[in-house]
Residue frames as qw, qx, qy, qz and C-alpha x, y, z in Angstrom:
[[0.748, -0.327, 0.480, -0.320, 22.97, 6.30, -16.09],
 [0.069, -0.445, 0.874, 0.183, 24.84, 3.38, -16.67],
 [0.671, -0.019, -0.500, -0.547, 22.52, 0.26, -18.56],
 [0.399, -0.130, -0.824, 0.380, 23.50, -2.39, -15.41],
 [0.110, 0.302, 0.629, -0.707, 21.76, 0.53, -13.26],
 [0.440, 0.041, -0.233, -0.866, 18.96, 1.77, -15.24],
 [0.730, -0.185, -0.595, -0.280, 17.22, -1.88, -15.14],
 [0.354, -0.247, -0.625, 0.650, 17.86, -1.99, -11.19],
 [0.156, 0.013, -0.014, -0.988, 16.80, 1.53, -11.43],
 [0.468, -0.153, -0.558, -0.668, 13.64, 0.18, -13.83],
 [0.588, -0.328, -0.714, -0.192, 12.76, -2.83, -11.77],
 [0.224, -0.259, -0.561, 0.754, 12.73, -0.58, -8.08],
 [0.408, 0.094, -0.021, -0.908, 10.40, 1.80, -9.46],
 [0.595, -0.076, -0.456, -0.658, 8.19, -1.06, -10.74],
 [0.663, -0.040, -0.748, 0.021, 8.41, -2.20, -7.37],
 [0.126, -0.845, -0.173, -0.491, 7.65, 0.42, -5.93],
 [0.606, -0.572, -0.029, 0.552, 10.40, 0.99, -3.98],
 [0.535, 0.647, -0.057, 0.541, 11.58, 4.65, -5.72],
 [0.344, -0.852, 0.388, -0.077, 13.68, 5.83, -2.65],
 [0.666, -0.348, 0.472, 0.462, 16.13, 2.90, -3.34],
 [0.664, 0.519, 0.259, 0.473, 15.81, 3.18, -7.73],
 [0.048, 0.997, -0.034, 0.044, 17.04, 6.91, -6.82],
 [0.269, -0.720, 0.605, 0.209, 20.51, 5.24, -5.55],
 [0.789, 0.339, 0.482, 0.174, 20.37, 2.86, -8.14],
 [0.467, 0.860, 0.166, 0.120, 20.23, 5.59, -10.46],
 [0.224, -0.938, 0.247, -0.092, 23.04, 7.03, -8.48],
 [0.635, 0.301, -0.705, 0.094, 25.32, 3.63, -9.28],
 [0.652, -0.510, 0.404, -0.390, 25.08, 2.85, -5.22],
 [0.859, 0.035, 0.491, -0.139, 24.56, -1.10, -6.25],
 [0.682, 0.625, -0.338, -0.170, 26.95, -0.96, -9.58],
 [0.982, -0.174, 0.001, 0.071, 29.65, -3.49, -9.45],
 [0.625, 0.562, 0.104, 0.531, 31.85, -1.54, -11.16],
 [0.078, 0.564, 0.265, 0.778, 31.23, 1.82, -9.47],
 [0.634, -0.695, -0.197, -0.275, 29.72, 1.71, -6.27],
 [0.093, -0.739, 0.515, -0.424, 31.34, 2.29, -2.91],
 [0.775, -0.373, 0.419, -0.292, 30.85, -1.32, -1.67],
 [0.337, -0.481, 0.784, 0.201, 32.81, -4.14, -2.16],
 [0.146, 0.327, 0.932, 0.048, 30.10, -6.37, -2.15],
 [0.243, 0.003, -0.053, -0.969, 27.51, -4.13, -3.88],
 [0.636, -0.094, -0.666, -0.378, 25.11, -7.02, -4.08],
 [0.399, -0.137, -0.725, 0.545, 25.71, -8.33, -0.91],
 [0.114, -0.264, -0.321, 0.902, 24.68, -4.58, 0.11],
 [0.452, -0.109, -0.501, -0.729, 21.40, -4.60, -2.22],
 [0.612, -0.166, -0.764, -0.120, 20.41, -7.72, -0.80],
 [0.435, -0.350, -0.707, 0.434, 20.61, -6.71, 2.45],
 [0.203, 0.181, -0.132, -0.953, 18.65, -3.35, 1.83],
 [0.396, -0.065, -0.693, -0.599, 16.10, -5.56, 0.34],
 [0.430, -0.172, -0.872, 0.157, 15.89, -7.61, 3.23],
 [0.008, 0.198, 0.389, -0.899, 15.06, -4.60, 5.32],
 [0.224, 0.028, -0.407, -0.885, 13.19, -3.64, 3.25],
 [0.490, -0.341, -0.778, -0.198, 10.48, -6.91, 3.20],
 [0.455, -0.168, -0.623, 0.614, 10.83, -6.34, 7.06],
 [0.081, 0.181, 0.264, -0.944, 9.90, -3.00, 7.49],
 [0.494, -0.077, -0.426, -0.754, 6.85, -3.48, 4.76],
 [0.460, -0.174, -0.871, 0.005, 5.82, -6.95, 6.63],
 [0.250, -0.258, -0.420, 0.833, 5.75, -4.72, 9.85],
 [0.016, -0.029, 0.230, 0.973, 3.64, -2.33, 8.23],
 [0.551, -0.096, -0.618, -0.553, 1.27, -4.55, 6.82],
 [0.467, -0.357, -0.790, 0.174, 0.56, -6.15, 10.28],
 [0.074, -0.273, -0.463, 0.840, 0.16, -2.92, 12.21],
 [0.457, 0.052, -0.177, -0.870, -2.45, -1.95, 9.20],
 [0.540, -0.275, -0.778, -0.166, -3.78, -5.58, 9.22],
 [0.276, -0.202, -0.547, 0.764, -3.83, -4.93, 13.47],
 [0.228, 0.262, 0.116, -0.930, -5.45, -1.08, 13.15],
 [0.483, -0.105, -0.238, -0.836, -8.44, -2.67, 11.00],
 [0.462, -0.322, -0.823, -0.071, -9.36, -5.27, 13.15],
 [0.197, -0.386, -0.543, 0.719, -9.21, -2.78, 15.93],
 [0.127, 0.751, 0.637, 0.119, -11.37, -0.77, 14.07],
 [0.391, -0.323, 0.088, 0.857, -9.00, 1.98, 13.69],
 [0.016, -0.126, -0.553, -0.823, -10.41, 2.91, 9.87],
 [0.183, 0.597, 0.734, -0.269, -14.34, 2.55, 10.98],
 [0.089, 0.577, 0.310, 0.751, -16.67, 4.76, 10.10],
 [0.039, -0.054, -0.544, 0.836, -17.72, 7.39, 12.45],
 [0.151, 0.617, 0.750, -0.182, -21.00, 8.33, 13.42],
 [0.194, 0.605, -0.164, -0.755, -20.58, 11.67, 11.36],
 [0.167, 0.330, -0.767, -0.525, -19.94, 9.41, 8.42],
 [0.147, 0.291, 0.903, -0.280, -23.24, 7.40, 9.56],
 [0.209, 0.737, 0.225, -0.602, -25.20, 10.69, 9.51],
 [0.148, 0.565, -0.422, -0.694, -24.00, 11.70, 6.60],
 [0.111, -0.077, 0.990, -0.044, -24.52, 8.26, 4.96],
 [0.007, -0.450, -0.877, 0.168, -28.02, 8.15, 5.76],
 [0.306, 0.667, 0.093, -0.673, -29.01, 11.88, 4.90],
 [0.174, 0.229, -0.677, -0.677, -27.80, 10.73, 0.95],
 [0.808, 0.114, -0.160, -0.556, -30.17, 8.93, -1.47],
 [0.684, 0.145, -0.714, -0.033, -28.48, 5.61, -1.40],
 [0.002, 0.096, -0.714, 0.694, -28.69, 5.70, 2.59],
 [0.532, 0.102, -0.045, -0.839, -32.56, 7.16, 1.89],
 [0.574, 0.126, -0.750, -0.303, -33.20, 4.15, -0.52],
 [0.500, -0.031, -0.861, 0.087, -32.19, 1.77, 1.88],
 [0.076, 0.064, 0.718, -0.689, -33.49, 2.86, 4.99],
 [0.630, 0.107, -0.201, -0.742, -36.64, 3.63, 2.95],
 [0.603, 0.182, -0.776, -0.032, -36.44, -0.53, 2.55],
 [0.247, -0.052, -0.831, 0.497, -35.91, -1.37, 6.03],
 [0.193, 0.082, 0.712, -0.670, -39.32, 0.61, 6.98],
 [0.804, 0.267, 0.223, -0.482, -41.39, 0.09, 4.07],
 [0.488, -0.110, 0.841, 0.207, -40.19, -3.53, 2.98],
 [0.386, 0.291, -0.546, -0.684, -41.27, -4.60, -0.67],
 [0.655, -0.061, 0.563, -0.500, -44.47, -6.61, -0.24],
 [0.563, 0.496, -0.479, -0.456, -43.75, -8.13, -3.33],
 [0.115, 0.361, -0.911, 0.161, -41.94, -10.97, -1.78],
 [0.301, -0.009, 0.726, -0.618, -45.26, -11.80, 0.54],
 [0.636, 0.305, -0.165, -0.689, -47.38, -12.33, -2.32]]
């Protein structure tokens, strides 16, 4: 891999984007080497998508937990409440610590 891509290459993976550092790796975006004129040009506008499609993303997941997509269920209630830390606390809620009352 050529040193111009490898640090394209580097800074997609640490950007987590490794479906583009793969054509990085592949010189896609080289200046030198690549099939576009404007290989930049053609990065940049790959990027841009890119923001776009994540931005998208991130509102339909922002979206799905206000709608309460992720809840728990009422298995995951049950279940919940059959452990000790569930135990504990209900244990709490019907005999309170009278410490407090003192």
């Amino acid at each position: 891999m050529r040193a111009s891509d490898q640090i394209l290459h580097d800074d997609l993976l640490e950007a987590s984007l490794p479906h583009l550092a793969a054509r990085a790796a592949a010189g896609e975006w080289n200046d030198y080497f690549g099939q576009d004129a404007m290989p930049q040009h053609a990065l940049i506008a790959v990027l841009h998508a890119e923001v776009v499609i994540a931005n998208v993303v991130r509102k339909r997941l922002i979206q799905n937990v206000i709608d309460g997509k992720y809840d728990g269920t009422r298995a995951d209630a049950d279940e919940w409440a059959a452990s000790p830390e569930g135990q504990a606390v209900l244990g709490q809620l019907v005999r309170p610590d009278r410490d407090g009352d003192r």
